[in-house]
N, C-alpha and C positions, 0 to 999 in steps of 0.2 A: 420407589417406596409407596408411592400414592396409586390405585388401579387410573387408569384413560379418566373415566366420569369426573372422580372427584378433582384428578389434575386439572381439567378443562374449567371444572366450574371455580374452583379457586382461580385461576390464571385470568378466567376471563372476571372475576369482583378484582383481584390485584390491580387487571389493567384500566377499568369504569373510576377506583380508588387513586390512583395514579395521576392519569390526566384529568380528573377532577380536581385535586389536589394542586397543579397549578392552576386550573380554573378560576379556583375560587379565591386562590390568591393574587389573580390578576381581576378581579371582581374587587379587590378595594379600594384599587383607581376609581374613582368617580368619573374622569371623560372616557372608561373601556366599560361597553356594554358589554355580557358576559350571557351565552345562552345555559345555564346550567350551572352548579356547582360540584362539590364533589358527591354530594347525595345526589344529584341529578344522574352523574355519569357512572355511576354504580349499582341504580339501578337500571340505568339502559342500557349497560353491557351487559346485566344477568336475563334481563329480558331477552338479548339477544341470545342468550345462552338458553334459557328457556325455551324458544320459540323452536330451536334446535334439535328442541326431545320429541317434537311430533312428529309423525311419519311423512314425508318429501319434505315440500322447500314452500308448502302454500302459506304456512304458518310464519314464517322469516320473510317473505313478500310481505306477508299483510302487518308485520310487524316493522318492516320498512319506511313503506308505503305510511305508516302513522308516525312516526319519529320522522320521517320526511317533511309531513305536515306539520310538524312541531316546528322543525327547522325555521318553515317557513314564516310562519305566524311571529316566531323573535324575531328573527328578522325584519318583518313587517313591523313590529312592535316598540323596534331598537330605537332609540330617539337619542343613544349617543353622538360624540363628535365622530370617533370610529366608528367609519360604516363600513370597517372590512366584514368579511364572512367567514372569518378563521373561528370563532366559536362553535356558529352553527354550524356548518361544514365538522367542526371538531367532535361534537356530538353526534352526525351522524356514523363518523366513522368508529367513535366508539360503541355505537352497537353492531357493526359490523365485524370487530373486532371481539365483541364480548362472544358474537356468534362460531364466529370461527374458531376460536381458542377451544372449543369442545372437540373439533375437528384435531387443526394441529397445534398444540398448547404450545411448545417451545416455538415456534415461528411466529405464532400470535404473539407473544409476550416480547418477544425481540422487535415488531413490527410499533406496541405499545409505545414500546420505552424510547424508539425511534419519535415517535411521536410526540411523547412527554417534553423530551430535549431539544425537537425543535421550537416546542413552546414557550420551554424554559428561555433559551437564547435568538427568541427574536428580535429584543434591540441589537447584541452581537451581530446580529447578521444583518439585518435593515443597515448598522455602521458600516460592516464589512464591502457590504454589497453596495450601498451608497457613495461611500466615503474613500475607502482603501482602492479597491478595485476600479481602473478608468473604463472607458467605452470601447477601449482599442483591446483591453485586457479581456471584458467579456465575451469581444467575438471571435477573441482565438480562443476560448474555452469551446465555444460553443461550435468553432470548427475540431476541435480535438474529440468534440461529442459525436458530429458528423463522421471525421476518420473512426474513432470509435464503432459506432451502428451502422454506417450505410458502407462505405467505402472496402473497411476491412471483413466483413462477412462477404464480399467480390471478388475475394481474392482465391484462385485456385487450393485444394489443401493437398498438393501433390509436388511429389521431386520432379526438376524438368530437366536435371542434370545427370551425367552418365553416371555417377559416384554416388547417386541419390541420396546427397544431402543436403541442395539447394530448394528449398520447400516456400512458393512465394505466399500463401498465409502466415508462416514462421518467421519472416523478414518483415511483412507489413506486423506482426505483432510485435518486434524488439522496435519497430520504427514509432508505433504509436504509446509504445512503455516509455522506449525514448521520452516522446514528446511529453509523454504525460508528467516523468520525473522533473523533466525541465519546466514544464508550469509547474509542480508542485513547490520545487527550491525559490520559482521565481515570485510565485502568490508569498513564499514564505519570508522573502525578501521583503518585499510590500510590508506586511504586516508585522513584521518584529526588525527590520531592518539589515542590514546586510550579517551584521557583527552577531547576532543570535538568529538567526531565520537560516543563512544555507547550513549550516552543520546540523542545525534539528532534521532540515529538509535532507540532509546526506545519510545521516542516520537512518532512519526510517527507511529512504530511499534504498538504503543495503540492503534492506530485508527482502525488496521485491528483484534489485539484481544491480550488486555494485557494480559491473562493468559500466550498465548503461547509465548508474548516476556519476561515475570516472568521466564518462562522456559528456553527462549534461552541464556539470560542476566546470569543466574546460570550457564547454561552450561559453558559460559565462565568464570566465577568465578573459576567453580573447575577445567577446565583447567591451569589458571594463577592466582594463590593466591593473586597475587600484584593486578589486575584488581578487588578485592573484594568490594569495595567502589566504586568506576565508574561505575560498574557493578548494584551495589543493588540503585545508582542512577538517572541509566538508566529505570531500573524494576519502579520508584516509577516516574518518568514521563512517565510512558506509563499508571498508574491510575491517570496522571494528563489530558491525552488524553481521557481517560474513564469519567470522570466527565463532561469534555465538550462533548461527542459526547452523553449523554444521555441529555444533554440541547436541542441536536438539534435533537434525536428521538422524544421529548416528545412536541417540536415546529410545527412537521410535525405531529405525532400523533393526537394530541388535546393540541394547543396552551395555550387554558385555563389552563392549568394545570401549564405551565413556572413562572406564576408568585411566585405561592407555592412553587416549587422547584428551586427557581433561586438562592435564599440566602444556600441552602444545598447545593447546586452544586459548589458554586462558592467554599464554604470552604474545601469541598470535591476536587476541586482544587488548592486551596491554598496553603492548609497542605502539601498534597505530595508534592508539588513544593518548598517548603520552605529548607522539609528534603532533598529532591534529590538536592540542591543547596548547606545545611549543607556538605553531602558526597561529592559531587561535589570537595567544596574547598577542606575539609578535602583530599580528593587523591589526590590534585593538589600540595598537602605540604608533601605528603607523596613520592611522586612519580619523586620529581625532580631528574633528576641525574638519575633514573632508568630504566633500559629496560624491561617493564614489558610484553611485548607483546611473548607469547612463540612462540620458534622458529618453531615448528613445530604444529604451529596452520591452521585448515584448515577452509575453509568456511564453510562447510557440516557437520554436525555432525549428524550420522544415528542414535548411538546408545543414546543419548538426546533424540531426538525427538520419538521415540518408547518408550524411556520410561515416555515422555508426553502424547503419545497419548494413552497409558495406563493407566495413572492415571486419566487423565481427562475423560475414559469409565469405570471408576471402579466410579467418580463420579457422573457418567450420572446413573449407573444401583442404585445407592444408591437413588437417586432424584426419580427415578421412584419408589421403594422401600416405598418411605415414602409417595410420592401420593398417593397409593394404600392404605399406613399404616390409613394415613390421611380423606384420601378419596377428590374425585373429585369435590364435592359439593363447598369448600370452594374458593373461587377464590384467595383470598390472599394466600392463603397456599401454591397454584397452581401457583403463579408465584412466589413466594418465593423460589419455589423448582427450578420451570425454570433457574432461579438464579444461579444454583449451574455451569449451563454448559454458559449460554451465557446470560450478564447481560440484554444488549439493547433487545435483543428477548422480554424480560420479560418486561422491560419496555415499550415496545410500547405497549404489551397486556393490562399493566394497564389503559393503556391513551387509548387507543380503548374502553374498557370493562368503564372508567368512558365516554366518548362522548357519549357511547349509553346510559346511566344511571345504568349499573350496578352495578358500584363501584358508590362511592360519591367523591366528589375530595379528602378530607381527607384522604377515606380509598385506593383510587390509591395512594397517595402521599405516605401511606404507607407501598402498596405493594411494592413501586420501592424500598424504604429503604429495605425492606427484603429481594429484589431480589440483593441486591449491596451489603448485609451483607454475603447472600450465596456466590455469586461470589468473594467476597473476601476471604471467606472459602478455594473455591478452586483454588486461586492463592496461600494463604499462605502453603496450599499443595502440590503444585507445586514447589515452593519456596524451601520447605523444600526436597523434593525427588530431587532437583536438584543441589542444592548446601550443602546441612545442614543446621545445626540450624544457626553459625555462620550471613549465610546470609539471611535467616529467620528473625532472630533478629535486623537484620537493615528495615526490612520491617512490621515489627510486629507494632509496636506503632505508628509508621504513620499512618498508616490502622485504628487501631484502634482509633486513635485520632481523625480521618477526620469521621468515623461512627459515633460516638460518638457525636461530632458537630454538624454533619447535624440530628441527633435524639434530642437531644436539640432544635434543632430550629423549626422543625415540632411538637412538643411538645409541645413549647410554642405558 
């Protein structure tokens, strides 16, 4: 609606207006020295947006270079108790930000608002990080940053197997999603407790790939026996994340298609939501009074996740296995199998292959059902190599009850 120019110079006063804004309202602590307020940071984000409209970059140096020196001199000048640098530092960055919001306005503004919020919540976090979080916890974060950046960009991004579908970049990535989902439920454990922390952790956890949170949710199972219920709660909302996030591949896909699958999907989320509430209470009556969290539980669990990321490639060579057994021709078969490693893949393929005319909508609606039958295959395999039958068994009939449903209704 707005041309480049005017979006840039508005985005970059929004964002000077912004984090000034809590500036100035941490400016009425008396012990927090404050370099700037919100008139401060508003006009040194348009300067930086200013400095912008000359021709090169001499003009943004030399308007640096003095907001640099400004920095300095609060700094110099600050005779608070707080002698952090988060102000001045703050200020510089908001002219850097008011500069480049002329450039790219939606990335600056997103960059801002990042900004604003860590502001906003840094006693949250100073607690979090002080308090909640131990010493043992940070260095497995901080090794999950290392597998992250160093280890996994090492890893070849090529098949080494005859069937080429063993890809060792693709196994270090489910190993380090692994890991990651497993700190994620386990920070979330920390900080809200077992009883609300893993199901929030499960949830969300679905969105990015409920197998591997079936996996991490077990791990902590057979770590902490009491966690067995919260646990297989948490696993059966992360296929309540799964039902909804194939509503919204199959809406960007080929929209036509949501109507058919909109009543399957929903019971498909229902059901799990129902049982993972059943378990839910059920630990919440089992669990009072009790310290179920073990003492010596870490964020990281290595040897879990290698042994996810080898079930789920002992799945993958079996999928290929039965393509081939199959053969390639049949298109349902072919995302059915897809199914086995990652549901949404398969279902977008249905919903692309019925928008050109290959499938009919019937028979996508009921490739996606096959592709969500395999995929739950290999979550309850997962399931089971991670925890046991035990918690297997709590995941078992929900599954089956919510495929069941949604095949009834495409049926009828």
């Amino acid at each position: 609606m707005l041309s480049d120019t005017i979006a840039g110079w508005l985005v970059s006063l929004g964002i000077g207006l912004l984090i000034g804004l809590e500036r100035e309202r941490r400016k009425l602590d008396p012990s927090f020295g404050a370099a700037g307020g919100v008139r401060t940071h508003a006009v040194v984000a348009l300067s930086g947006a200013l400095a912008m409209q000359f021709t090169g970059l001499l003009m943004v140096a030399i308007g640096a270079a003095f907001i640099g020196a400004l920095v300095v001199v609060a700094y110099w000048r600050d005779r608070s108790p707080d002698t952090g640098v988060t102000s001045e530092v703050t200020l510089f960055t908001t002219y850097l930000l008011g500069a480049y919001a002329t450039v790219q306005p939606a990335l600056a503004a997103a960059i801002g608002v990042i900004v604003a919020l860590t502001l906003v919540l840094r006693e949250a976090l100073h607690r979090f990080v002080s308090r909640t979080l131990t010493q043992r916890e940070v260095l497995d974060l901080m090794l999950l940053a290392a597998a992250v950046l160093v280890i996994l960009p090492l890893l070849p991004d090529r098949t080494i197997d005859a069937a080429g579908v063993v890809n060792p970049r693709k196994v270090g990535q489910l190993t380090v999603l692994m890991l990651g989902i497993n700190a994620l439920g386990h920070v979330a454990l920390r900080a809200l407790g077992p009883h609300r922390g893993l199901p929030v952790a499960g949830f969300f956890g679905g969105f990015i790939s409920s197998v591997a949170t079936i996996g991490a949710m077990g791990a902590k199972a057979r770590a902490a026996p009491g966690l067995l219920d919260v646990a297989a709660a948490a696993a059966l909302c992360s296929s309540v994340a799964t039902g909804a996030q194939v509503v919204l591949v199959v809406s960007v896909a080929n929209p036509s298609l949501v109507k058919g699958w909109l009543l399957p999907a929903a019971l498909m989320a229902v059901i799990p939501a129902v049982a993972a509430w059943w378990l839910w209470r059920r630990s919440a009556a089992a669990q009072i009074g009790k310290d179920v969290e073990p003492k010596d539980s870490r964020a990281l669990q290595p040897f879990h996740a290698l042994a996810f990321s080898v079930t789920v490639t002992a799945m993958t060579v079996l999928a290929a296995w039965l393509a081939l057994r199959f053969g390639d021709s049949g298109a349902q078969v072919g995302i059915g199998v897809g199914g086995f490693v990652d549901a949404h893949s398969a279902t977008a393929s249905a919903a692309v292959l019925a928008a050109r005319g290959a499938l009919s909508e019937a028979q996508a609606l009921q490739a996606i059902l096959w592709a969500l039958c395999a995929n739950t295959l290999t979550k309850l395999v997962v399931a089971y190599a991670a925890a046991g039958n035990a918690y297997l068994q709590r995941l078992l009939w929900p599954h089956l009850v919510m495929l069941a449903a949604a095949a009834l209704v495409l049926l009828a």
